[in-house]
VMD Tcl script that draws the C-alpha trace (Angstrom):
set ca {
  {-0.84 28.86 6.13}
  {-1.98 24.98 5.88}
  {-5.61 26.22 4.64}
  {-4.20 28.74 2.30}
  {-1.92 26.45 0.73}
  {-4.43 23.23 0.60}
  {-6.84 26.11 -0.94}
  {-4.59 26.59 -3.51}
  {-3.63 23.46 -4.88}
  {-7.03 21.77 -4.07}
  {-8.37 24.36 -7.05}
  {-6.04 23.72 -9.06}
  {-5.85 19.88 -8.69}
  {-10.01 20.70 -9.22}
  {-9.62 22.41 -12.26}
  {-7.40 20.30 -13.72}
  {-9.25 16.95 -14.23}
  {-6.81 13.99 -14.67}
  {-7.93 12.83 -18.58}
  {-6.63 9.29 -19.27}
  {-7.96 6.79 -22.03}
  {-8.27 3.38 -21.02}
  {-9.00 0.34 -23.20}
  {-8.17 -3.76 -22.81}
  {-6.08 -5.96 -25.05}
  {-8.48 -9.16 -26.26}
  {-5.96 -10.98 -23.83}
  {-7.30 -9.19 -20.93}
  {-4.54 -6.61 -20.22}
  {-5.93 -3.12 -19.46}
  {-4.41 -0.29 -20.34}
  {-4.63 3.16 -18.86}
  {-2.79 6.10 -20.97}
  {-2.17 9.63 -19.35}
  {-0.27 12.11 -21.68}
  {1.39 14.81 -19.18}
  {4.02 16.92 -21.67}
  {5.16 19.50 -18.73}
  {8.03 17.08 -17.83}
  {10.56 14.75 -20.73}
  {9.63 12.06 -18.65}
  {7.17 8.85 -19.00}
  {6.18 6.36 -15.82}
  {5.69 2.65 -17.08}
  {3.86 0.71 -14.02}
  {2.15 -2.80 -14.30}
  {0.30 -3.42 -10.75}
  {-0.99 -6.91 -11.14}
  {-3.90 -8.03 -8.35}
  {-2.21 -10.48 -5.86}
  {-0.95 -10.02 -2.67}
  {-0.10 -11.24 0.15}
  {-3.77 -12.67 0.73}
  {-3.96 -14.68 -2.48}
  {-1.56 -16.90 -0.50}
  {-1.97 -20.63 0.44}
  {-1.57 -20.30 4.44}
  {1.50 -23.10 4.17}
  {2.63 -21.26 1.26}
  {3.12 -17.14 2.73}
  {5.04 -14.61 1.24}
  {5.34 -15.40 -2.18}
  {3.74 -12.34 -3.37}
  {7.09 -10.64 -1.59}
  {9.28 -13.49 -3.19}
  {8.04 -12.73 -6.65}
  {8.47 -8.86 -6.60}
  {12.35 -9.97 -5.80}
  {12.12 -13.29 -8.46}
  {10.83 -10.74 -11.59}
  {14.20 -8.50 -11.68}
  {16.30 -11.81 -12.16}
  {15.82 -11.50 -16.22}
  {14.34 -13.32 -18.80}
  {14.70 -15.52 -21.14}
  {16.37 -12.48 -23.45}
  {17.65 -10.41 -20.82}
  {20.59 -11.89 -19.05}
  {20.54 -12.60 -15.14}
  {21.09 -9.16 -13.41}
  {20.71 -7.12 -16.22}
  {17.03 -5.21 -15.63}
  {18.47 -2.21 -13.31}
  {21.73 -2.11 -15.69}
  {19.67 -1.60 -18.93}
  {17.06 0.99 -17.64}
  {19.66 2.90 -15.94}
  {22.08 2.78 -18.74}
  {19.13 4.70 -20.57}
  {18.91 7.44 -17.67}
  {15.77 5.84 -16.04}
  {15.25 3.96 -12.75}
  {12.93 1.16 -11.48}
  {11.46 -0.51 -8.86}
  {8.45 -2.41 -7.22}
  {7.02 -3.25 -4.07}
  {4.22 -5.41 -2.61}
  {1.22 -5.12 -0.54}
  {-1.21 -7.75 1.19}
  {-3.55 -6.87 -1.77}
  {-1.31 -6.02 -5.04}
  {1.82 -6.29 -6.68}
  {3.26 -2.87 -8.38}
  {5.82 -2.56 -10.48}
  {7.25 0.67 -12.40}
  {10.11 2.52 -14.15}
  {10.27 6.45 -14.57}
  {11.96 6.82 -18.23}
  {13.09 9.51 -20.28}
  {10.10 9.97 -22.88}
  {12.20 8.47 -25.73}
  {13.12 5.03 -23.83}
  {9.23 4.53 -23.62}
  {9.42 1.01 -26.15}
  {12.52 -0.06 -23.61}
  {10.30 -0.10 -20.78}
  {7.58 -1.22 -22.49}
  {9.69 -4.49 -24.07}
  {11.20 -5.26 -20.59}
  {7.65 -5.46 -18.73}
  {6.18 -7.24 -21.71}
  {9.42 -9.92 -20.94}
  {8.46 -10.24 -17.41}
  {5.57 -11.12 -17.98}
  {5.68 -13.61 -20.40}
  {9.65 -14.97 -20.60}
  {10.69 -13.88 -16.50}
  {13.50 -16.39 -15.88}
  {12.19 -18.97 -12.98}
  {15.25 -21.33 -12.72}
  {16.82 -23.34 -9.88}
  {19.73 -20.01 -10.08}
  {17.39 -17.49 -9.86}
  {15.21 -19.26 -7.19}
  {17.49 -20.65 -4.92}
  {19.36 -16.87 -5.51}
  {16.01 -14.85 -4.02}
  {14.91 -17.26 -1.13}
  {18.55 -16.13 0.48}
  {17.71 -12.51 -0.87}
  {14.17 -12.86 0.65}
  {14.94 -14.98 3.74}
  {18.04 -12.31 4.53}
  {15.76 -9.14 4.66}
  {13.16 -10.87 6.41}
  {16.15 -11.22 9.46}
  {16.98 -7.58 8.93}
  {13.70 -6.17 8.96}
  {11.60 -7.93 11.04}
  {13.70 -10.41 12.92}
  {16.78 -8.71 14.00}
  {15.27 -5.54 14.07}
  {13.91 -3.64 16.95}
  {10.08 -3.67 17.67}
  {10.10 -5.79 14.12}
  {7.99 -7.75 15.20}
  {4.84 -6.08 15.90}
  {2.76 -6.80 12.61}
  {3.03 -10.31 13.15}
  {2.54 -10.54 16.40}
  {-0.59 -7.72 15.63}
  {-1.93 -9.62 12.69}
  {-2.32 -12.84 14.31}
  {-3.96 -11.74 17.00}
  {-6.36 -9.03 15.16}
  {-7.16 -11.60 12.59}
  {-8.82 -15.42 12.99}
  {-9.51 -16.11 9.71}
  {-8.73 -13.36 7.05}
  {-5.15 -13.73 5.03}
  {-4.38 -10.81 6.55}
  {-3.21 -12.30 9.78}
  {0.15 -13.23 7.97}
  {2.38 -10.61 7.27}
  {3.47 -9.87 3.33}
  {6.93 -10.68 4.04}
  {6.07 -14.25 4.74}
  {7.36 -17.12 7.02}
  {10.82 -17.91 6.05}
  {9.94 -21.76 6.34}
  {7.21 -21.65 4.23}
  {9.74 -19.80 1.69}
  {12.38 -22.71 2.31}
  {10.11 -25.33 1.62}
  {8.33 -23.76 -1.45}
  {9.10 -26.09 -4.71}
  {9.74 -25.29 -8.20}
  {6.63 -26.12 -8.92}
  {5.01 -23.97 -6.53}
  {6.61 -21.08 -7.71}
  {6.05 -21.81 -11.37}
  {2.14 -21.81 -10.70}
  {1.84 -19.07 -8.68}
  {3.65 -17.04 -12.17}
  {1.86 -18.75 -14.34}
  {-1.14 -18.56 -12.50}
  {-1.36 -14.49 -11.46}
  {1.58 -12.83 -14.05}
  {-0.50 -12.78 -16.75}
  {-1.94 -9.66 -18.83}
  {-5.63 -10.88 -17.33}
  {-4.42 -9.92 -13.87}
  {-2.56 -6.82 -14.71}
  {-3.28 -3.07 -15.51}
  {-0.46 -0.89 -17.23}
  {-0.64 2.40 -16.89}
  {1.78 4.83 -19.10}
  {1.89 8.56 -17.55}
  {3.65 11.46 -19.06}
  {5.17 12.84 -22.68}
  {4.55 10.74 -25.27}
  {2.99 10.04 -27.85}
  {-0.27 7.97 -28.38}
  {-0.32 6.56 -31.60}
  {2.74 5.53 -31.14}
  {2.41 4.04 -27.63}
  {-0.59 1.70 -28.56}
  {1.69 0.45 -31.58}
  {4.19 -0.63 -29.55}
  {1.53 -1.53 -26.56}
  {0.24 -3.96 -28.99}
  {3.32 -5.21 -30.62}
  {4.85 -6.35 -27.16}
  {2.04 -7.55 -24.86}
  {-1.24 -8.51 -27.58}
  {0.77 -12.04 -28.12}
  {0.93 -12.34 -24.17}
  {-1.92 -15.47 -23.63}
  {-4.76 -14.83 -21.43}
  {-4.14 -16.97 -18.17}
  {-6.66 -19.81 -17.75}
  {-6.14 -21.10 -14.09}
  {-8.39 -20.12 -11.40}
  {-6.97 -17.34 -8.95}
  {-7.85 -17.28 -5.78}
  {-9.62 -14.53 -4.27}
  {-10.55 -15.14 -0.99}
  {-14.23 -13.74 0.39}
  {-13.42 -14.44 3.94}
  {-15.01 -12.15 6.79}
  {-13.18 -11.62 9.67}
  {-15.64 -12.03 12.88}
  {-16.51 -8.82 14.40}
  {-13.96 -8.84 17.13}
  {-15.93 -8.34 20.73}
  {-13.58 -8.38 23.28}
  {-10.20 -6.45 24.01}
  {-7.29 -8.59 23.71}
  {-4.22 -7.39 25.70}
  {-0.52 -9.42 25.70}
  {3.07 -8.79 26.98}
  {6.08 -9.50 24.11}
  {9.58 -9.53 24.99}
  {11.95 -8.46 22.26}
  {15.75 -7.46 22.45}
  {14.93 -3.57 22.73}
  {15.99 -0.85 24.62}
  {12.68 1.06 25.20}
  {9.50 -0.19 26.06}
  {6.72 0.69 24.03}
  {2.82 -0.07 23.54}
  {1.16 -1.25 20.26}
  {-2.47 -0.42 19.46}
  {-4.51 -1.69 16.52}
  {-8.26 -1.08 15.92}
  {-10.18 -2.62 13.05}
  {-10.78 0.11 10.18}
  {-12.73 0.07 7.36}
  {-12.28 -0.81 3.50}
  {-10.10 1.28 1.32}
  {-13.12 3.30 -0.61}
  {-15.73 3.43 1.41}
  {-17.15 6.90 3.01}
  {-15.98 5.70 6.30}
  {-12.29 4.94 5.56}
  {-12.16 8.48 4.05}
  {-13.69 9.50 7.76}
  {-11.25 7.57 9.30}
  {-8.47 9.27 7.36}
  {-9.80 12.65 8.68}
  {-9.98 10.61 12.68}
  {-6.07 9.88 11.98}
  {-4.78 13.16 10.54}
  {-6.95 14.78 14.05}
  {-4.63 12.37 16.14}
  {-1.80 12.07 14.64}
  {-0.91 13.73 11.88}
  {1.55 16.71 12.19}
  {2.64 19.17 15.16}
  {-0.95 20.01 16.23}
  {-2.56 16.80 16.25}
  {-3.97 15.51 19.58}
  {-1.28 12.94 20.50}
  {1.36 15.34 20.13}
  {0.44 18.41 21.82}
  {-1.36 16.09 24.68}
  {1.40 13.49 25.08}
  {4.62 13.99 23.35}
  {4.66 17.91 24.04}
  {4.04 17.21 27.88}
  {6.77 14.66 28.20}
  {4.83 11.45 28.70}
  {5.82 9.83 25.83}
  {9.01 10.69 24.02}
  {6.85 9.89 20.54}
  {3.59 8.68 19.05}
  {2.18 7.48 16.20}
  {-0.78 6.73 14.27}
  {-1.59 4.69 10.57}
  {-4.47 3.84 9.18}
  {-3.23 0.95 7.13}
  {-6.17 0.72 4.71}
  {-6.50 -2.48 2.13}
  {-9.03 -3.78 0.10}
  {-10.82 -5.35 2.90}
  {-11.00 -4.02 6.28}
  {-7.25 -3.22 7.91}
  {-6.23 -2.11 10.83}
  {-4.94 1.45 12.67}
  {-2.32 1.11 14.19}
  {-0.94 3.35 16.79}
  {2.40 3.27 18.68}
  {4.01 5.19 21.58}
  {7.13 5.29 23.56}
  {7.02 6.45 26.90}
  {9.13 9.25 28.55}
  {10.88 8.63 31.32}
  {9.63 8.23 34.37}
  {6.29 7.07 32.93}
  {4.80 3.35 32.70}
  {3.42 1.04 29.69}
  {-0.13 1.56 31.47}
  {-0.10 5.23 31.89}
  {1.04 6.00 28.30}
  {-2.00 3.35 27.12}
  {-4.53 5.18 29.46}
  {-3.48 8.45 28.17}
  {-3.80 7.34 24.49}
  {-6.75 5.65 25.04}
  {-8.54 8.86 26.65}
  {-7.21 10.90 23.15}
  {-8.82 8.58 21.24}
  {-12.15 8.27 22.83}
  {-12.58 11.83 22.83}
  {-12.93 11.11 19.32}
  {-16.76 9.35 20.02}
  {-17.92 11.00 22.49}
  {-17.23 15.27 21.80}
  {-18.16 16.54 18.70}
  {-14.60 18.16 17.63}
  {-14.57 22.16 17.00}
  {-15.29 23.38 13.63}
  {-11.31 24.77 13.82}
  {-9.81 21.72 14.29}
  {-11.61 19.98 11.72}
  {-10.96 22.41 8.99}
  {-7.50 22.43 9.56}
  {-7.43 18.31 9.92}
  {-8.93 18.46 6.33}
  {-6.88 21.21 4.79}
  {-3.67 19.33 5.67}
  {-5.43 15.88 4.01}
  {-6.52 17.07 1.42}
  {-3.07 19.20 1.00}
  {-1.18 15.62 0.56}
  {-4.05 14.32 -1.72}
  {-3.81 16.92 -3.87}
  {0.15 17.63 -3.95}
  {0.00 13.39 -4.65}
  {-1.92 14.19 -7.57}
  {0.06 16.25 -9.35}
  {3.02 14.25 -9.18}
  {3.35 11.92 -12.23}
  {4.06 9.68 -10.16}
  {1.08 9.69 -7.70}
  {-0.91 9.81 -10.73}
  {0.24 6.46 -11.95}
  {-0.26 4.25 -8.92}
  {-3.82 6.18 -8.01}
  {-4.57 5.13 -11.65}
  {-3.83 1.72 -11.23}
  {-4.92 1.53 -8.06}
  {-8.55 2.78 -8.77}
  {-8.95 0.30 -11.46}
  {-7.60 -2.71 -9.85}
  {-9.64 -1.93 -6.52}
  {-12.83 -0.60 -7.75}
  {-12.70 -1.23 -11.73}
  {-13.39 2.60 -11.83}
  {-10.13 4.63 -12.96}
  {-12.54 7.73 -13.15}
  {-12.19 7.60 -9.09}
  {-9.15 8.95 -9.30}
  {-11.01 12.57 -10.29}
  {-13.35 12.06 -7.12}
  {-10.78 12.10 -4.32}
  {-10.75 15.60 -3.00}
  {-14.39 15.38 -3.29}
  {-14.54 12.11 -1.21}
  {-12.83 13.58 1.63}
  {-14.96 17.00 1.07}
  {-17.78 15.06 1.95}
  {-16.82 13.94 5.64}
  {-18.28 15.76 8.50}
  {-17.77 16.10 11.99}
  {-20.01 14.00 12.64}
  {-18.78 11.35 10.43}
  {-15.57 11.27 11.98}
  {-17.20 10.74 15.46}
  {-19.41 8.07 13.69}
  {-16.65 6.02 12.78}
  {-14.71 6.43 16.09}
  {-18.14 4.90 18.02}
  {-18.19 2.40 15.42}
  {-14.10 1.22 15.43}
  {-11.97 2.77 18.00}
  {-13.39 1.03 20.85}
  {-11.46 -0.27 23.75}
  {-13.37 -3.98 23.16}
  {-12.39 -4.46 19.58}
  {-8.52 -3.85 20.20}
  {-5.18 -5.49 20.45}
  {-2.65 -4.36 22.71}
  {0.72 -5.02 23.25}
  {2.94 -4.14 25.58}
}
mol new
graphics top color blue
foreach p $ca { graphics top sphere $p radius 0.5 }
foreach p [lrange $ca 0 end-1] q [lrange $ca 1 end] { graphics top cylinder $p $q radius 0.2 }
display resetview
């Protein structure tokens, strides 16, 4: 049923080329229009390029702090009024933030476009940074960091993952940020890092669904061409992470009920042939009720339940994988019995069976992703910002396509090896 379904939507996501139109502003602001008129709706997104790794290391998690700081209004939009306005016009917003991006977006009835179009154009240019609004979002920020990573259980993991995985890459903080580093961040600081990466030279906007073009690049023009180009250097950092040679192992205690074990292997770049492959290794271990880890280990009652994420970013990430064990069953026998899964992986050429049905259910959620207008939007903005190529975004089925068995035990020789591992107990 899988096969027949991915069959079915893979041709018609194939037939059905995603056409866009993309052009830049002389400020620098690129612009990617997709006119969908089977829904009365339009999605507005702005994904500017900084993350969590544009960061000064004594400076983390202001990426995170500005997603919060940018829905505090503006200099014509009064203090709490962003999520009042758009949802006064039927439409709803949010954002979130990644070690790599920023993303922002509102999905609008068709004729609110200009009101979604006027408030991003005032966050970028007039967003209100004030002792109110700052002091207001290092509680808001400093608050969820307790509730999601602090005082929650296993919460910890990433960071104590990250800075074990990573020496020197920005990606051995976590996105969230160190709640010190947030306390002691000045004015100043946070009026640079605005001025320095929320401008239209750092930014792609990306309009998806009914409306009208002629129209749209009127009122494109009329709120963000004024917008100056930003002139300070941004940081980009073209740090590589030494190969990792040796398996590092630790013991965390944390106030939880259940013991667990934490796995994370180096993966590759978001884009490359091999990250595709190691989306394919992932979905074979972990990815639905006939994946390996399930039917070999939660099925069988050694672990009450596993999991497995590639976490793919711009420059090499990590997989993680996570199990609890049953019962009855110890930290080491649950990490023995994962890591036998996964070397199967590099060592026995999987059956033709599995594979096609490890592909049909990928390429399933690739395709049902792209014809969501949604999904559309943030792959468009995502293959420009990543790759400069928005025409990727017609390439993705065939990416994954391409992978072959032995591609997927390529990959697992190359990165799911027990010497170039964390794990925690």
């Amino acid at each position: 049923l899988v096969v027949f379904l991915a069959s079915t939507l893979m041709a018609n996501a194939q037939t059905e080329k995603i056409k866009f139109v993309e052009y830049d502003l002389p400020n620098g602001l690129h612009v990617i229009l997709h006119h969908d008129d089977r829904t009365p709706n339009v999605m507005v997104s702005l994904m500017y390029h900084v993350g969590a790794k544009n960061e000064d290391p004594s400076r983390t998690g202001f990426a995170h702090f500005f997603e919060h700081l940018m829905f505090e209004g503006s200099e014509n939009i009064d203090r709490g009024e962003f999520f009042k306005i758009i949802q006064a016009a039927g439409g709803s917003l949010n954002a979130n933030t990644s070690p790599d991006r920023t993303y922002y977006y509102e999905n609008m009835p068709s004729n609110q476009l200009e009101l979604a179009l006027w408030i991003e154009s005032e966050r970028m240019l007039h967003a209100k940074i004030d002792t109110i609004g700052v002091n207001t979002q290092k509680g808001v920020v400093i608050e969820e960091k307790k509730q999601t990573f602090d005082n929650q259980p296993y919460g910890s993991f990433m960071y104590e993952v990250g800075r074990r995985a990573f020496t020197k890459h920005p990606y051995r903080w976590q996105t969230i940020g160190d709640t010190e580093h947030i306390r002691a961040a000045t004015f100043d600081d946070i009026k640079n890092f605005y001025d320095t990466y929320y401008v239209p030279n750092n930014c792609v906007l990306v309009i998806a669904g009914d409306f009208d073009e002629k129209q749209t690049r009127e009122w494109i023009t009329k709120y963000f061409s004024e917008i100056p180009r930003g002139t300070l250097p941004m940081y980009r950092p073209d740090i590589v992470e030494p190969a990792q040679t040796q398996e590092i192992k630790d013991v965390i205690y944390d106030n939880i009920q259940l013991p667990a074990v934490f796995m994370a292997y180096h993966s590759p770049a978001m884009g490359s042939k091999e990250s595709y492959a190691m989306d394919i290794a992932v979905q074979i271990l972990g990815g639905g009720a006939a994946s390996r880890l399930k039917t070999n280990l939660d099925d069988k009652g050694l672990t009450l339940q596993t999991q497995i994420v590639n976490f793919s970013l711009e420059d090499p990430g990590l997989v993680y994988v996570i199990a609890f064990p049953n019962m009855g069953n110890s930290l080491e026998d649950v990490e023995n019995a994962v890591t036998t899964e996964i070397n199967k992986l590099s060592t026995e050429l999987l059956s033709e069976d599995e594979f096609q049905m490890a592909m049909a259910a990928k390429e399933f959620a690739v395709a049902a992703n792209l014809q969501s207008l949604e999904g559309k939007a943030q792959l468009l903005a995502d293959n420009y910002t990543y790759f400069k190529d928005t025409e990727r975004i017609n390439k993705e089925l065939d990416n994954y396509e391409q992978v072959t068995r032995q591609d997927i035990m390529d990959v697992a020789k190359k990165y799911l090896q027990a010497n170039s591992r964390v794990v925690l107990h």
